[in-house]
LOPA-973206 format. One record per residue: z, x, y of N, C-alpha, C in turn; residue in three letters. Coordinates in steps of 0.05 Angstrom, whole numbers, padded with zeros to 5 digits. Layout:
LOPA-973206
      nz      nx      ny     caz     cax     cay      cz      cx      cy    r
       Z       X       Y       Z       X       Y       Z       X       Y  ALA
...
//
This chain:
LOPA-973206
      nz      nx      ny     caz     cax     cay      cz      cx      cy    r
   01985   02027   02093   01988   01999   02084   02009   01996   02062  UNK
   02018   02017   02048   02033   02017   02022   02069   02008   02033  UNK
   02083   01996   02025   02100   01987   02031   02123   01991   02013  UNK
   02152   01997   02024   02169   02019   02005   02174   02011   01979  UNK
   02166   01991   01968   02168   01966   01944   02148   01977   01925  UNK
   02120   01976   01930   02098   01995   01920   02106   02019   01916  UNK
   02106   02034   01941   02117   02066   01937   02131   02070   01911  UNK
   02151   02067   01912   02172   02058   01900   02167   02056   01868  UNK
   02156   02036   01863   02129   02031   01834   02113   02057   01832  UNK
   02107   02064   01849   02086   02085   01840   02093   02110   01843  UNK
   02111   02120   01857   02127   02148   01839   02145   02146   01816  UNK
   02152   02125   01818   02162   02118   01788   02139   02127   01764  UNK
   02112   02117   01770   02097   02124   01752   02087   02151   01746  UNK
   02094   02162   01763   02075   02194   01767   02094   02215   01749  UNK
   02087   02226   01733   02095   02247   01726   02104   02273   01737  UNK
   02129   02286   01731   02143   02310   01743   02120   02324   01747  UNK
   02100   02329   01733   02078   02352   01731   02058   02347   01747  UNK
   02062   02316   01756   02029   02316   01777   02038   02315   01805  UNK
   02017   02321   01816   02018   02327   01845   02000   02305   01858  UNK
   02024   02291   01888   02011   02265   01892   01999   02270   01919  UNK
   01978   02262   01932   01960   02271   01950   01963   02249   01965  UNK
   01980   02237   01990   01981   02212   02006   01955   02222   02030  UNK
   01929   02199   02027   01914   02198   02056   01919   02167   02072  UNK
   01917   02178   02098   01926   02164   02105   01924   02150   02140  UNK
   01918   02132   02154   01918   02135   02180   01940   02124   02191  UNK
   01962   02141   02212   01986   02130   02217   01984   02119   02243  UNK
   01956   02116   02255   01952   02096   02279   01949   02069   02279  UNK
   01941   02065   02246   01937   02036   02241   01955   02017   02244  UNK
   01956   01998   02219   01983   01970   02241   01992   01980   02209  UNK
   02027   01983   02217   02041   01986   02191   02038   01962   02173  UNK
   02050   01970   02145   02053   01952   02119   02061   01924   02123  UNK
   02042   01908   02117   02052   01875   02115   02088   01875   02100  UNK
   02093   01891   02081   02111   01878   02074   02134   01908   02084  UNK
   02164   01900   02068   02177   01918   02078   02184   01950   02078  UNK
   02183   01968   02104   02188   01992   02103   02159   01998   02125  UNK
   02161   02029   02125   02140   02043   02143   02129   02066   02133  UNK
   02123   02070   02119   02130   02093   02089   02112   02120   02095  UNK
   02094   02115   02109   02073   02140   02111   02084   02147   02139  UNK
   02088   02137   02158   02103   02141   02181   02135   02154   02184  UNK
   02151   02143   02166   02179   02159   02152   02167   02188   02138  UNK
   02152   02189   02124   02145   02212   02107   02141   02235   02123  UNK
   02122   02230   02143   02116   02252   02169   02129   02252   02180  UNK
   02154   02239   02189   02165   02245   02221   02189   02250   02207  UNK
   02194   02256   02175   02225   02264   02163   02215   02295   02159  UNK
   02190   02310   02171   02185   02330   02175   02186   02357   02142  UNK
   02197   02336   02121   02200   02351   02097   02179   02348   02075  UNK
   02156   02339   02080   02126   02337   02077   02110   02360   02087  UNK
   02090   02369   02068   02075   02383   02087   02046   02356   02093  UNK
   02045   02366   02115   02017   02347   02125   02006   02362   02146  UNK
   01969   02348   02132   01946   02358   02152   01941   02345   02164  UNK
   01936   02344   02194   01919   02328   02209   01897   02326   02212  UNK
   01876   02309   02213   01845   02317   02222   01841   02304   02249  UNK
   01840   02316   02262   01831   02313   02292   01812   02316   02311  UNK
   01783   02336   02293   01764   02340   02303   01736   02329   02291  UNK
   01726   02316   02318   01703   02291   02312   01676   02314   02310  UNK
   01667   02313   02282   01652   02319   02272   01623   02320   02284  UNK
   01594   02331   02286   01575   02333   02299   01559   02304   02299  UNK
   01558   02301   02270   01555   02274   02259   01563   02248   02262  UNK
   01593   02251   02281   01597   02229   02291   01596   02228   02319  UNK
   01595   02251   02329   01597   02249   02359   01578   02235   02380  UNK
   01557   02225   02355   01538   02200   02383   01547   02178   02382  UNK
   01566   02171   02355   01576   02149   02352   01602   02134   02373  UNK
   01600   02120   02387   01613   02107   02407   01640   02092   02391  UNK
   01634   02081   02377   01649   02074   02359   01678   02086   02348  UNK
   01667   02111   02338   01684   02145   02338   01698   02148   02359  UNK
   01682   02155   02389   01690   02173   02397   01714   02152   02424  UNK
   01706   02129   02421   01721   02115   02429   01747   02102   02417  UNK
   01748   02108   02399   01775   02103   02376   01794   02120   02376  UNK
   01778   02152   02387   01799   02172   02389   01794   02170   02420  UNK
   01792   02164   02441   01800   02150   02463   01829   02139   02457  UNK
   01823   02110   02447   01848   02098   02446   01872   02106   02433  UNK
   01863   02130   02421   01889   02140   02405   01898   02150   02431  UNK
   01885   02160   02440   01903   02183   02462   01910   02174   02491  UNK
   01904   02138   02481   01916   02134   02512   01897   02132   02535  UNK
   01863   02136   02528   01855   02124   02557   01834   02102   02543  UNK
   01823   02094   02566   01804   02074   02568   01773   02074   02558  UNK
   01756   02068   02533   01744   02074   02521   01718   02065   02538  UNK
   01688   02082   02530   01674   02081   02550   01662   02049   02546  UNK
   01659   02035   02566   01641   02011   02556   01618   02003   02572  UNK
   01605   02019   02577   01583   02020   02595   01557   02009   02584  UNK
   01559   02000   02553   01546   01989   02538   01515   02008   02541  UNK
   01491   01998   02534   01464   02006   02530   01454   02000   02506  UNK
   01421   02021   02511   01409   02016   02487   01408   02032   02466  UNK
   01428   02053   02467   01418   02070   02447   01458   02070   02441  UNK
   01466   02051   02441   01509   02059   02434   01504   02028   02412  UNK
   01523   02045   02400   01542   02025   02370   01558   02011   02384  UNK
   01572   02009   02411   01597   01999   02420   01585   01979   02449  UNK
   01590   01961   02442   01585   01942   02457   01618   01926   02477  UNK
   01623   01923   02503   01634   01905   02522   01627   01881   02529  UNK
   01633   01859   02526   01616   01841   02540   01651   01818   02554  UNK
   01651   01818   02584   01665   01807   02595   01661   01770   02599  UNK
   01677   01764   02591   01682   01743   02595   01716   01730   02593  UNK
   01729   01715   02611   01747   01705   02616   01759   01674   02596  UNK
   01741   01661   02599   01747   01633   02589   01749   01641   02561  UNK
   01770   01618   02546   01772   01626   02515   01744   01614   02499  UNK
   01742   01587   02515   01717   01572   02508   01690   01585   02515  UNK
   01693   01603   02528   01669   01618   02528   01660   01642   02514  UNK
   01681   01657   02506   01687   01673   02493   01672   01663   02465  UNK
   01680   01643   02450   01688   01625   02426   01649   01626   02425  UNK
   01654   01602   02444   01609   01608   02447   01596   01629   02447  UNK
   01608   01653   02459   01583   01679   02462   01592   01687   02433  UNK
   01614   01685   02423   01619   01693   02394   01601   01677   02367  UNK
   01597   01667   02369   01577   01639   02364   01557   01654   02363  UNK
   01545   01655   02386   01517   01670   02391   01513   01688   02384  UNK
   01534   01704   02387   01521   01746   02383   01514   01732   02343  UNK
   01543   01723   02335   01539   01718   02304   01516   01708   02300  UNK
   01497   01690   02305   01486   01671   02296   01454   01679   02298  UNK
   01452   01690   02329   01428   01697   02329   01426   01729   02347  UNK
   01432   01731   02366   01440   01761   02379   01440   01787   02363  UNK
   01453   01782   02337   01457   01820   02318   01429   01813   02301  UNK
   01428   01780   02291   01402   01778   02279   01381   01782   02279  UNK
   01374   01784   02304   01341   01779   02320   01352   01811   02332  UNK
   01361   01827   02343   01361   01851   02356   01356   01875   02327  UNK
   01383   01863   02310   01388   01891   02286   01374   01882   02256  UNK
   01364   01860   02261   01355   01849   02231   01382   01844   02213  UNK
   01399   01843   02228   01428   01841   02200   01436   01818   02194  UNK
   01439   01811   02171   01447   01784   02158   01482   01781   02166  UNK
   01475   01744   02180   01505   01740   02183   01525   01750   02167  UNK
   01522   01753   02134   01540   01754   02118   01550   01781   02131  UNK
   01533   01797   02133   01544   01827   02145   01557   01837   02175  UNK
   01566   01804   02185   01580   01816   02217   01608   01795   02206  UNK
   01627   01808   02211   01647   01797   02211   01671   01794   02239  UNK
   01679   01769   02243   01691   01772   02265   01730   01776   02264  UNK
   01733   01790   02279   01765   01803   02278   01784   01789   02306  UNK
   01797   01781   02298   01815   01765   02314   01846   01776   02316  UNK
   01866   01775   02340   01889   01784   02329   01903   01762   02323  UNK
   01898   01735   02332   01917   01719   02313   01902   01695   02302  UNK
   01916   01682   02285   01903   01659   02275   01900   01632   02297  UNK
   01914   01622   02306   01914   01604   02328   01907   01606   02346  UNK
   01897   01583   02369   01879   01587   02398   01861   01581   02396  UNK
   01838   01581   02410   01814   01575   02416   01801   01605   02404  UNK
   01805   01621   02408   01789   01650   02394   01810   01661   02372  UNK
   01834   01633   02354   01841   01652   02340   01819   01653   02311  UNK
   01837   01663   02286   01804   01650   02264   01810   01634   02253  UNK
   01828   01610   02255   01827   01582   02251   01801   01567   02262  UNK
   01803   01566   02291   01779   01557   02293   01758   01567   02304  UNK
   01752   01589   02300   01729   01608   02302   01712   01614   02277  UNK
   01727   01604   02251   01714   01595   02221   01705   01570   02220  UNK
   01715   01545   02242   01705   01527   02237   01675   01526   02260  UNK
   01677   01532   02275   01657   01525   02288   01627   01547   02285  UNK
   01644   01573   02275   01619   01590   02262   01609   01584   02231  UNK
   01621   01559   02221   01627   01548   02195   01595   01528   02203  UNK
   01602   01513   02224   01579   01492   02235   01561   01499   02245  UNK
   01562   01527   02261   01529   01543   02264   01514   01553   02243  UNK
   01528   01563   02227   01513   01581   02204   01508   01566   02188  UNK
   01524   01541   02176   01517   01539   02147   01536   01503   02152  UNK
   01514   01487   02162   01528   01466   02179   01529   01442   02151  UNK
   01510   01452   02135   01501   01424   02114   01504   01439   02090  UNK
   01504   01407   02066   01518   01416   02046   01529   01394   02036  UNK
   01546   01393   02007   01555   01383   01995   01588   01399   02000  UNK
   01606   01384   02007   01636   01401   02012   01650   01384   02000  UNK
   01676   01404   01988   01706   01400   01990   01719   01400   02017  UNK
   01743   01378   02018   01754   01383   02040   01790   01395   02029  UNK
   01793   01406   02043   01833   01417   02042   01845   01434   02057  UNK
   01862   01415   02068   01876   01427   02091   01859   01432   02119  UNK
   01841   01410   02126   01831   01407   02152   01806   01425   02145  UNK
   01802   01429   02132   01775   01455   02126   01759   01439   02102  UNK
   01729   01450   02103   01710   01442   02084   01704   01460   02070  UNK
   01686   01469   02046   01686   01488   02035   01655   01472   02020  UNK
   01635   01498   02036   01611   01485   02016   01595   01513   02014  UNK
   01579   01511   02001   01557   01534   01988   01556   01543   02004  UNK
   01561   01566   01995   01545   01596   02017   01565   01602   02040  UNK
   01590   01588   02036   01603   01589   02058   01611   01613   02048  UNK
   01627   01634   02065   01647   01661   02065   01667   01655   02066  UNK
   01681   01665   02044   01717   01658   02038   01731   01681   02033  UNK
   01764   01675   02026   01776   01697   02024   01798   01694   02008  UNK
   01802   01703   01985   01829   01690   01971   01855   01701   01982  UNK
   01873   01680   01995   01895   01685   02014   01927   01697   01990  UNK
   01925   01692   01968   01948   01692   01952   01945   01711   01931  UNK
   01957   01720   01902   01952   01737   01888   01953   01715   01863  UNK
   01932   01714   01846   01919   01699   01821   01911   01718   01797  UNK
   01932   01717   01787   01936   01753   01762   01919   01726   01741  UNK
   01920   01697   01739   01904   01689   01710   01873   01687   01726  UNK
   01867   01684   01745   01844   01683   01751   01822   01709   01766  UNK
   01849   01725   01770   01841   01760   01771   01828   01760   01792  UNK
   01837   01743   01818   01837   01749   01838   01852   01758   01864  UNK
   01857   01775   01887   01887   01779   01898   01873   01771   01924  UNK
   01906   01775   01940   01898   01769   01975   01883   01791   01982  UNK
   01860   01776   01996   01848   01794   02018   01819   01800   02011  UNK
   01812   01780   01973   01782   01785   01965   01775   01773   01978  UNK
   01741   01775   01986   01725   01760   01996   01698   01750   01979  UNK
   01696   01726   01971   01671   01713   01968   01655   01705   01977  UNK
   01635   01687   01968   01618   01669   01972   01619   01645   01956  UNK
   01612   01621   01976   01608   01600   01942   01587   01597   01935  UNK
   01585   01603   01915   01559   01600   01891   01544   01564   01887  UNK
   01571   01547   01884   01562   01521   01866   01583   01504   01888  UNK
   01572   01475   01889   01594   01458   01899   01599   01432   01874  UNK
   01605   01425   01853   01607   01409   01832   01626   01385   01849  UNK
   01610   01363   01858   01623   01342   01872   01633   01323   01852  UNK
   01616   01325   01822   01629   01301   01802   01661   01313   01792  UNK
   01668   01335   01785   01689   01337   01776   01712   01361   01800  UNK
   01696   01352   01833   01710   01368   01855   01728   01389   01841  UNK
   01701   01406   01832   01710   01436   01837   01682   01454   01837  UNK
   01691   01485   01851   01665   01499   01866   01674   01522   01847  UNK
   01655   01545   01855   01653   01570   01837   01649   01589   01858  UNK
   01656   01605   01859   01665   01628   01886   01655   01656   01867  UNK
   01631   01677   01884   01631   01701   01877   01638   01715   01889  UNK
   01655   01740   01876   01672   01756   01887   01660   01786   01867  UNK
   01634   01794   01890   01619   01815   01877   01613   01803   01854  UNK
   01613   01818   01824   01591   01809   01806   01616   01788   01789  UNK
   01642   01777   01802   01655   01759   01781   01655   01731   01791  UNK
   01651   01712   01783   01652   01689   01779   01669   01668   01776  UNK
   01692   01659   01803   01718   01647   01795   01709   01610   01808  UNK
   01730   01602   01781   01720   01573   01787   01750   01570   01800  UNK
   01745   01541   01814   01771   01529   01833   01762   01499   01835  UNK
   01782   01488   01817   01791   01459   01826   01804   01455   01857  UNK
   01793   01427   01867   01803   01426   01884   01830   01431   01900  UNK
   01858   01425   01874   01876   01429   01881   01889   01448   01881  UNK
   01863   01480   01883   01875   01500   01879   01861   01513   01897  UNK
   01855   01489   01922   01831   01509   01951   01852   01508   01977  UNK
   01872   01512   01968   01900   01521   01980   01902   01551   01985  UNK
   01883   01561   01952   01892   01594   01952   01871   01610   01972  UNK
   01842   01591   01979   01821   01599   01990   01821   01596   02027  UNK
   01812   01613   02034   01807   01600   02072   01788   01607   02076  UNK
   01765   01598   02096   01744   01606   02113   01740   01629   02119  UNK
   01728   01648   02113   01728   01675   02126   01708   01692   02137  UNK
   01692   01676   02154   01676   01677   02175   01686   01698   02194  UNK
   01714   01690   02203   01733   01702   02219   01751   01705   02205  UNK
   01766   01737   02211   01798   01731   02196   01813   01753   02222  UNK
   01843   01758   02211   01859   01768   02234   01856   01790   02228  UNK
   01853   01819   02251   01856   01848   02242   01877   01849   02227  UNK
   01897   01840   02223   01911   01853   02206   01911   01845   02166  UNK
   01886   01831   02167   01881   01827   02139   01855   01837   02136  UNK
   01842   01853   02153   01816   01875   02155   01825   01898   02149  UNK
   01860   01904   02158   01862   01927   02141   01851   01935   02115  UNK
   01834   01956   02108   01836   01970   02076   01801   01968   02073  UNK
   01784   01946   02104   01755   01946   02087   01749   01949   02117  UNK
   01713   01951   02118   01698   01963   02125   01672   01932   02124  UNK
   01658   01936   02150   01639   01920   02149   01610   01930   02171  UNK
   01588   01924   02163   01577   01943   02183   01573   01924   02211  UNK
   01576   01902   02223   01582   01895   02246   01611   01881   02250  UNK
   01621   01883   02263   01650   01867   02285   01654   01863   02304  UNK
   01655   01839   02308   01660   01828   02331   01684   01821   02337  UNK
   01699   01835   02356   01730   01828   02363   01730   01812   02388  UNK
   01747   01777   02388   01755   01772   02419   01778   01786   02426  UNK
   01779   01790   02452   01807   01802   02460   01812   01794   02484  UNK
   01833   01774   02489   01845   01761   02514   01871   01761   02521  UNK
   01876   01758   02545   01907   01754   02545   01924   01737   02530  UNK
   01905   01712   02523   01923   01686   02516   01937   01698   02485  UNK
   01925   01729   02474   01937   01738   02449   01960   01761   02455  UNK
   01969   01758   02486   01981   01784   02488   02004   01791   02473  UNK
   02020   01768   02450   02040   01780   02437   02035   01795   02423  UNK
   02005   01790   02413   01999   01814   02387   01981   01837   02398  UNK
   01981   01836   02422   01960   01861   02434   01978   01887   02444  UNK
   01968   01911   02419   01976   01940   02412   01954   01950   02414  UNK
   01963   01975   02425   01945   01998   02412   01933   01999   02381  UNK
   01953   02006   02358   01938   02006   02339   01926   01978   02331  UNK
   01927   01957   02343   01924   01926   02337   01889   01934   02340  UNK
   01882   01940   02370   01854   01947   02372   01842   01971   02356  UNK
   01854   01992   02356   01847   02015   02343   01842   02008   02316  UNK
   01849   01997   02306   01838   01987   02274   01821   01968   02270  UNK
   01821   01945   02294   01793   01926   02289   01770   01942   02299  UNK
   01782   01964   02311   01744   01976   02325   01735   02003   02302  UNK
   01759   02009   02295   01742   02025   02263   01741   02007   02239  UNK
   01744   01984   02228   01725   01979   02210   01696   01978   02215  UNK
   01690   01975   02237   01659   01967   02245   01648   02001   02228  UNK
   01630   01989   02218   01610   02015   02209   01586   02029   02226  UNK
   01572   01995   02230   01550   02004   02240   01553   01992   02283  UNK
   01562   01968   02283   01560   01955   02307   01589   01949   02321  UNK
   01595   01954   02347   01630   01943   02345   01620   01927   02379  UNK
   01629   01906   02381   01625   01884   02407   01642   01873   02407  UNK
   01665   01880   02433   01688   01859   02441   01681   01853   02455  UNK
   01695   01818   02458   01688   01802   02474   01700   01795   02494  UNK
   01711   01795   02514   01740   01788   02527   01747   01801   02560  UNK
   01762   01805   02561   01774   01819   02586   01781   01847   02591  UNK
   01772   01860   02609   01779   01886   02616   01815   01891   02609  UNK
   01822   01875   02625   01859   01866   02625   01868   01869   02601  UNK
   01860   01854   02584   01869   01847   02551   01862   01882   02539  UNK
   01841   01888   02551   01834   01917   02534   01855   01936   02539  UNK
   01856   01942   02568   01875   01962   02582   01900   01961   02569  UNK
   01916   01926   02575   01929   01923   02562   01949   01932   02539  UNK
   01924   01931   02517   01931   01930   02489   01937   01973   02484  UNK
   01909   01978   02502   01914   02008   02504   01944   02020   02510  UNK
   01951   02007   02533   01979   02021   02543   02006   02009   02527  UNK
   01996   01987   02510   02024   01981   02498   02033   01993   02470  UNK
   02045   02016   02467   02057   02028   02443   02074   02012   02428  UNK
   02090   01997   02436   02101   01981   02420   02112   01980   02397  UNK
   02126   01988   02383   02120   01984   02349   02145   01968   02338  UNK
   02143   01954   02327   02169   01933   02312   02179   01959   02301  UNK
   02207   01954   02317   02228   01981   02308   02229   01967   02271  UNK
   02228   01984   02257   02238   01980   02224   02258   01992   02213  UNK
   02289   01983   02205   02311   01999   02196   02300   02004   02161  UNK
   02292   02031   02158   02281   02030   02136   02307   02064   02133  UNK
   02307   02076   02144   02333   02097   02129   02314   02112   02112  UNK
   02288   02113   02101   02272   02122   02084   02276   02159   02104  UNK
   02267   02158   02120   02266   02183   02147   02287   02198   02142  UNK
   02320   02183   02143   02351   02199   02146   02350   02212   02117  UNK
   02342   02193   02091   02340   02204   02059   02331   02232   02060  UNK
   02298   02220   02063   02284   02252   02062   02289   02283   02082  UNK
   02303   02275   02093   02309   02295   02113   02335   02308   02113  UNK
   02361   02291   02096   02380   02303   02071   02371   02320   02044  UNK
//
């Protein structure tokens, strides 16, 4: 995820005398911002690097696992579903149907089977827009879960207690960055502003500052990079095929900890498996280290 701008910052900081330890997964979806940096590092061959490639005893009943290193290598992960697998298939074609069974597994399906609290399934999308992107897959899992309330409205969205959010921007006076996730604590309708917890801190937000906040019921794999949740639910359809990769899936199906359930098309899966793809990046970082 570190991007050559960071990098960059941070050997600057390190001292001649210390020794810097990069971990790392180079299947994931490269750095939001510019460069490819852990990917240049290994393939300019003037690194030493370990691989770990062998699935442990401990993980080997895990479907989850052993299907992740499936898709690394190119085939088709088992989805034969049951009662005793972490990894769930469930076919369905229509986006609007999709959108509903997603609805459901969230709402009552992981509830009533695993005892797990909504707060703890999160759903992974690869794009924001569509019928299954998480634009409106926050709003309508916004109106099953947590339908009433006192709300803010901004930017076509409401924002009331207990809802799940996510701060989209970086807020160095309010000491929060992209990609936290809260809850709202308070909705204060006389002076429209709410109070958002983000683990044990406490950030207040006037209304004209719920710009920096979105719904995050649902968000896109590629802002799931870096966390971990113990259920996920991924749609996966054609209507997303610009953004359907290999590592695009390979990373929404390992944050899941405990439960992983896509929802979608055989097609869209296969798909995303056989497409390597990668946005070529002129980063020169590779030709450097290899001088």
């Amino acid at each position: 995820m570190i991007d050559v701008i960071l990098m960059n910052s941070l050997l600057k900081a390190i001292p001649l005398t210390m020794r810097l330890f990069l971990v790392g997964d180079i299947d994931q979806l490269p750095s939001v911002g510019a460069g490819n940096v852990l990917r240049d590092i290994i393939d300019s061959g003037k690194i030493p690097v370990v691989r770990l490639t062998r699935i442990f005893r401990q993980a080997q009943t895990s479907r989850i696992i052993t299907n992740a290193h499936r898709i690394n290598q190119g085939l088709f992960p088992d989805i034969s579903n049951g009662h005793n697998t972490d990894f769930f298939f469930i076919q369905k074609e229509d986006p609007s149907l999709v959108a509903a069974e997603i609805v459901n597994i969230v709402k009552n399906r992981i509830p009533k089977a695993y005892h797990i609290s909504t707060n703890d399934i999160q759903v992974l999308t690869p794009m924001q827009r569509s019928v299954v992107g998480a634009a409106n897959l926050n709003v309508i899992l916004q109106e099953a879960i947590n339908p009433e309330g006192d709300s803010l409205s901004r930017g076509g969205f409401k924002y009331r207690q207990g809802d799940r959010v996510m701060q989209i921007r970086n807020n160095y006076d309010k000491d929060v960055f992209n990609g936290d996730v809260g809850y709202i604590e308070s909705v204060n309708m006389d002076d429209h502003s709410l109070t958002v917890r983000f683990e044990e801190r406490h950030v207040e937000y006037e209304d004209s500052e719920l710009d920096e906040l979105t719904l995050a019921y649902a968000t896109t794999i590629h802002k799931s990079q870096g966390s971990e949740y113990p259920v996920v639910v991924i749609p996966l359809l054609m209507t997303h095929f610009v953004m359907l990769q290999r590592n695009l899936v390979y990373t929404g199906i390992t944050r899941a900890k405990k439960i992983c359930i896509i929802v979608g098309t055989t097609k869209a899966l296969a798909y995303s498996i056989h497409n390597m793809v990668v946005q070529k990046r002129n980063t020169r970082l590779k030709e450097k280290l290899s001088q």
